[in-house]
C-alpha positions in Angstrom: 15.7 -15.2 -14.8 18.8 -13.5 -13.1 20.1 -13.2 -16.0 17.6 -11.6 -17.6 16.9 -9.2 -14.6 20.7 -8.0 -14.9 20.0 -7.2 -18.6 16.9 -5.4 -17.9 18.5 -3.5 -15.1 22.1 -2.6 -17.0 19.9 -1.1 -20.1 17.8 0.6 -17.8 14.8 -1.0 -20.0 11.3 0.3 -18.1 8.6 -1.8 -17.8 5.0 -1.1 -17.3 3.5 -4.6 -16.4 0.0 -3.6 -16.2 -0.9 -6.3 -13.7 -4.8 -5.2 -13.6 -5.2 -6.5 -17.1 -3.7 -9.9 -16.0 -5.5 -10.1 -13.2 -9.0 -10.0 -15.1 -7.7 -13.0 -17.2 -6.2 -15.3 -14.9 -8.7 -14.3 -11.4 -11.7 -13.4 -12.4 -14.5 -16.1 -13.0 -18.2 -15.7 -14.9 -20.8 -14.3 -12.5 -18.6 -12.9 -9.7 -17.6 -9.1 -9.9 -14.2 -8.5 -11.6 -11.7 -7.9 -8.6 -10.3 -5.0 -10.9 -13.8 -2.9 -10.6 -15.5 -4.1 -7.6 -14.2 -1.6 -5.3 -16.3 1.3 -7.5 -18.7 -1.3 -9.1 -21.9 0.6 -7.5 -20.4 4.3 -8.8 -20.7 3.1 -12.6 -23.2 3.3 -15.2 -25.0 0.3 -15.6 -23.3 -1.2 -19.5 -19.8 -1.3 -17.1 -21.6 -3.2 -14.3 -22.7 -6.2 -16.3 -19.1 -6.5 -18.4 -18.0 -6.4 -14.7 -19.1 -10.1 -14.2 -18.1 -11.6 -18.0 -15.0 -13.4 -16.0 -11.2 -13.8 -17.2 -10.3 -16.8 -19.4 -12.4 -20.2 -18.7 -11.0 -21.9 -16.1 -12.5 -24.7 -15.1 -9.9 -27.4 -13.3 -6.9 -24.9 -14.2 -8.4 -22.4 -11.5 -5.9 -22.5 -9.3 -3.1 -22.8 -11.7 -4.4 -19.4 -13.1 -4.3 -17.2 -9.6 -0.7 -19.0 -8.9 0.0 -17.4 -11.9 -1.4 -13.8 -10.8 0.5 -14.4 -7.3 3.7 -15.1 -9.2 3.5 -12.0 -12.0 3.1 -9.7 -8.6 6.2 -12.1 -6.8 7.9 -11.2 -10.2 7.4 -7.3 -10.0 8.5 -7.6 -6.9 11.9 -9.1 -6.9 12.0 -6.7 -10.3 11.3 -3.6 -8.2 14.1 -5.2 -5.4 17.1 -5.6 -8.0 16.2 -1.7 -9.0 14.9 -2.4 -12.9 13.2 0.9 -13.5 9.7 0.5 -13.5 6.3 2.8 -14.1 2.7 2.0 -13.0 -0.1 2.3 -16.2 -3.0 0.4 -17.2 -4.8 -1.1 -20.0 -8.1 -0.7 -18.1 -10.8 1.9 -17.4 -9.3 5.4 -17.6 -9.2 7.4 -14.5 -10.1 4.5 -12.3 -8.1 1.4 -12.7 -4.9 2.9 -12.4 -5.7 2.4 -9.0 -6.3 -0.9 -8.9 -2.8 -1.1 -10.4 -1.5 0.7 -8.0 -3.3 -1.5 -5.2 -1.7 -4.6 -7.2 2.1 -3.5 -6.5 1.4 -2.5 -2.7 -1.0 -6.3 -2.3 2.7 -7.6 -4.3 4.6 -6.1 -1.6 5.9 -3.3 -2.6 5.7 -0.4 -0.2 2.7 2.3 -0.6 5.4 5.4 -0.9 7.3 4.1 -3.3 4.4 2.7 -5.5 3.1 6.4 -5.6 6.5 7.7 -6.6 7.0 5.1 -9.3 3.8 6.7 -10.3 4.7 10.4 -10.0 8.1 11.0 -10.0 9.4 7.6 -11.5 7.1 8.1 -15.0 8.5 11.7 -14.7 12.6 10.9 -14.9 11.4 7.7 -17.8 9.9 10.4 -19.9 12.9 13.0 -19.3 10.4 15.7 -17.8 11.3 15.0 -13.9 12.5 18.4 -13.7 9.0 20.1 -14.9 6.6 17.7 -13.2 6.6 14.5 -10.8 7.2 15.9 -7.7 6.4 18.7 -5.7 8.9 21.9 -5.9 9.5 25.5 -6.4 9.8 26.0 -10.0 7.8 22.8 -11.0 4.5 22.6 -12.8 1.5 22.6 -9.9 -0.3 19.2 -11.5 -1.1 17.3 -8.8 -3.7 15.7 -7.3 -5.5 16.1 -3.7 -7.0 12.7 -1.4 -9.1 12.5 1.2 -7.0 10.2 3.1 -3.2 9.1 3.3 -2.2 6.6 0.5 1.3 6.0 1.6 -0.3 4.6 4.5 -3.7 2.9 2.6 -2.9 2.8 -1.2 -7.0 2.3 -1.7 -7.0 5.9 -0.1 -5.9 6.9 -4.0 -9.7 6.3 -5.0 -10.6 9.3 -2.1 -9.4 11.7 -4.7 -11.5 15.5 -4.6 -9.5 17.7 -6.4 -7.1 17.6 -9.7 -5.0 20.6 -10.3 -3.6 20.3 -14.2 -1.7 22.9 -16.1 -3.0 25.8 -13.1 -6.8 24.2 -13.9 -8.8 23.3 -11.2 -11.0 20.2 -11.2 -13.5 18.6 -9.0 -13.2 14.8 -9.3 -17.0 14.4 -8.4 -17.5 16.6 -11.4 -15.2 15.5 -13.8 -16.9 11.5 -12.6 -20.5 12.8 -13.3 -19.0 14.2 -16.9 -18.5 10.6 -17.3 -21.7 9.3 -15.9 -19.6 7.9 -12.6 -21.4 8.6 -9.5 -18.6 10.1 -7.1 
């Protein structure tokens, strides 16, 4: 695994692990909400709430082996994000709302709030070679960003209080741009 974590880390190979769609497989059982959508569960429209209780892969006396498993896919992005492999936060999952569970998954794996959010921002930014158009705040840069009600370098679930989206000098209301979707805000 060392090894390996060198390799990564002299390429400068980027991963994206998308730990939300692993965690639906290996924690999430039949008749209990998905971890993934529970914290909006009660915004969506009702087709999403039912699929929200399907449950990951059958479990039965392999339960436990299943959420080690989680815990040690977020141990592993952990000790990835420590030994500086470059890394960028996406999602397999419901657009516009599970990238913050994914987010939520590297601060719960012990990374630190700030620096999950500029993974996120600035991070994806330099991968993509556009770090000095967009990613971060200043002069000269493109204004996309995104206002929250709250502070999520201090409470990464304060990334679900966003209220306004400013992309390419547009102004959006999140509430509206939810109801578009038939998501209550």
């Amino acid at each position: 695994v060392a090894a390996f974590i060198a390799m990564l880390k002299e390429k400068q190979i980027v991963l994206d692990p998308t730990l939300g769609a692993f965690e639906g497989m290996l924690t999430d059982r039949p008749g209990t909400a998905s971890a993934g959508l529970a914290p909006v569960l009660s915004r969506l429209p009702a087709q999403v709430q039912r699929s929200a209780f399907q449950g990951g892969l059958p479990a039965g006396e392999k339960d436990q082996v299943y959420r080690d498993s989680f815990r040690a896919m977020q141990r592993m992005l952990k000790r990835l994000y420590d030994e500086g492999v470059p890394l960028v936060a996406g999602t397999d999952g419901l657009e516009g709302l599970m990238l913050h569970r994914e987010l939520e998954l590297w601060v719960d794996g012990g990374i630190p709030a700030a620096r999950v959010l500029q993974a996120a921002t600035l991070g994806a930014a330099r991968v993509v070679q556009a770090d000095g158009d967009s990613g971060s705040i200043t002069t000269g840069k493109r204004a996309d960003l995104l206002l929250v009600d709250g502070n999520p370098a201090a409470d990464i679930a304060d990334i679900r209080r966003t209220r306004i989206v400013i992309k390419g000098g547009t102004v959006y209301n999140s509430a509206d741009l939810y109801g578009a979707l038939g998501i209550r805000p």
